[in-house]
C-alpha positions as CSV (number, residue, x, y, z in Angstrom):
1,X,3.4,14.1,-14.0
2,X,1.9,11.9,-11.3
3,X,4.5,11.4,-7.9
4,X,3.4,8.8,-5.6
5,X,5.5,9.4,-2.1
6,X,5.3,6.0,0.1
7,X,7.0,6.3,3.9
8,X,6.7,4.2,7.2
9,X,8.9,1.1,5.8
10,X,11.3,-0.6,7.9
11,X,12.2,-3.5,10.0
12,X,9.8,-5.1,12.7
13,X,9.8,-8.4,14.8
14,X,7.0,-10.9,13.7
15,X,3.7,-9.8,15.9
16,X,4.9,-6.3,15.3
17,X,3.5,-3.6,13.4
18,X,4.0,-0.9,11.1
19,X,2.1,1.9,9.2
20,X,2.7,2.2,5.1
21,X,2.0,5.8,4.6
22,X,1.9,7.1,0.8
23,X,0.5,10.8,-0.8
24,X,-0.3,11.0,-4.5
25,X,0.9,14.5,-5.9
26,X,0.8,16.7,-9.7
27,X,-0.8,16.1,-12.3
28,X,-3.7,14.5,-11.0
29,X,-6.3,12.5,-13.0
30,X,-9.7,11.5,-11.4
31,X,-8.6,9.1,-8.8
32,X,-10.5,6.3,-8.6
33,X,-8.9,4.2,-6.4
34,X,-5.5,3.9,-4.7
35,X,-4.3,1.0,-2.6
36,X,-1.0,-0.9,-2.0
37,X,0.8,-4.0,-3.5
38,X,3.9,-5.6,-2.8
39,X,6.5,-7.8,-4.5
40,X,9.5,-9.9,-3.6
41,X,12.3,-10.9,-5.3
42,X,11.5,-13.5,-8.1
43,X,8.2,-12.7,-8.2
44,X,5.2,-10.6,-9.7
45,X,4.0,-7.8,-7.5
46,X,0.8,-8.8,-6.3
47,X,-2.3,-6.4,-4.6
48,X,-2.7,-6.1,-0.9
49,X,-5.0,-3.7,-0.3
50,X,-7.3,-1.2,-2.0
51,X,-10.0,1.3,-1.6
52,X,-12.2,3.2,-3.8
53,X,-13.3,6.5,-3.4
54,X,-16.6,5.1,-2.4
55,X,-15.0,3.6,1.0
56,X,-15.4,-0.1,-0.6
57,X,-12.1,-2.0,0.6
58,X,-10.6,-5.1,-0.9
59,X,-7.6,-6.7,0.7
60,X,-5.9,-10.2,-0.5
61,X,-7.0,-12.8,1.9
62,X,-3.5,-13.5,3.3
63,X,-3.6,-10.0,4.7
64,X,-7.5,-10.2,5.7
65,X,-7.9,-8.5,9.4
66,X,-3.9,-7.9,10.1
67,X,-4.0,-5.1,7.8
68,X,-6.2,-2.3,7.5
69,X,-6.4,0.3,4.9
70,X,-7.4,4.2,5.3
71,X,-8.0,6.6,2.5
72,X,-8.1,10.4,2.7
73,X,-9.7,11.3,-1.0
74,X,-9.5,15.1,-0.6
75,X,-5.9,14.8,0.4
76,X,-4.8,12.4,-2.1
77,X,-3.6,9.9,0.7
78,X,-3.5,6.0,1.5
79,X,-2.5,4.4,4.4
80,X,-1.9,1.0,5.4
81,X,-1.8,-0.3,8.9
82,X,-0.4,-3.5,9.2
83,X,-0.7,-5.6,12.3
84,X,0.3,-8.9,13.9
85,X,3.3,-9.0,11.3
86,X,4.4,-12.2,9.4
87,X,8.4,-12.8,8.0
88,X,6.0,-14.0,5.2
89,X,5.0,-9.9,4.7
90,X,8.6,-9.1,4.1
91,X,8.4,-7.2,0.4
92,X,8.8,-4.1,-1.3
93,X,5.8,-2.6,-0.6
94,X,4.7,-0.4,-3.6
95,X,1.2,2.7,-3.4
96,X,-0.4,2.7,-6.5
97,X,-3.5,5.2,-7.7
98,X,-5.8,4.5,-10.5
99,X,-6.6,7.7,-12.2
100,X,-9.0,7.0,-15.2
101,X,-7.6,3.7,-16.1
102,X,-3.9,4.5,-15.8
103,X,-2.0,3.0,-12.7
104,X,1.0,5.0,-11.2
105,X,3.3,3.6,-8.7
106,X,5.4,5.1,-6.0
107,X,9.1,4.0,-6.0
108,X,8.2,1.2,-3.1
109,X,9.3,1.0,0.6
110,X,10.9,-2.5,2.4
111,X,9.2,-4.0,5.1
112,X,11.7,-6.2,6.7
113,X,9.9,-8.7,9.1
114,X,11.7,-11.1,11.4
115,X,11.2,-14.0,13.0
């Protein structure tokens, strides 16, 4: 079984920021990617950032440079530094790792940002 362990969530003024931390552990697949999306309530939970194992990045354009995403392939690992906050980023922020197709999710952390 694949765990996917997400810290650094919390609260933070707008203009503030915060660093998503996440490490995928077990019974690994190849990884080909691993990134983070977030959802809030009512909605579908939608991509924020990614890398492959290549170093290519994608992030959604709301995000596009606020947020910057670091991978660590031999460690398993995916950060996400997110700057210059919004009370728009306020989610659920979930890691997720694709591993030959399959996505697995972490249990999600809250980022809480005010105005």
């Amino acid at each position: 079984q694949v765990q996917l362990t997400e810290s650094g969530g919390g609260s933070v003024q707008a203009g503030g920021s915060l660093r998503l931390s996440c490490v995928a552990s077990g019974s690994m697949r190849a990884v080909n990617a691993m990134g983070w999306y977030r959802q809030t309530p009512g909605n579908k939970r939608e991509p924020v950032a990614a890398m492959t194992n290549f170093g290519n990045a994608r992030y959604a354009e709301s995000v596009e440079g606020r947020f910057t995403i670091f991978r660590d392939v031999a460690k398993n690992t995916v950060d996400l530094q997110m700057n210059n906050l919004k009370p728009e980023d306020t989610a659920v922020y979930y890691c997720n790792s694709l591993q030959e197709g399959v996505d697995y999710w972490g249990k999600g952390t809250l980022v809480t940002v005010s105005s």
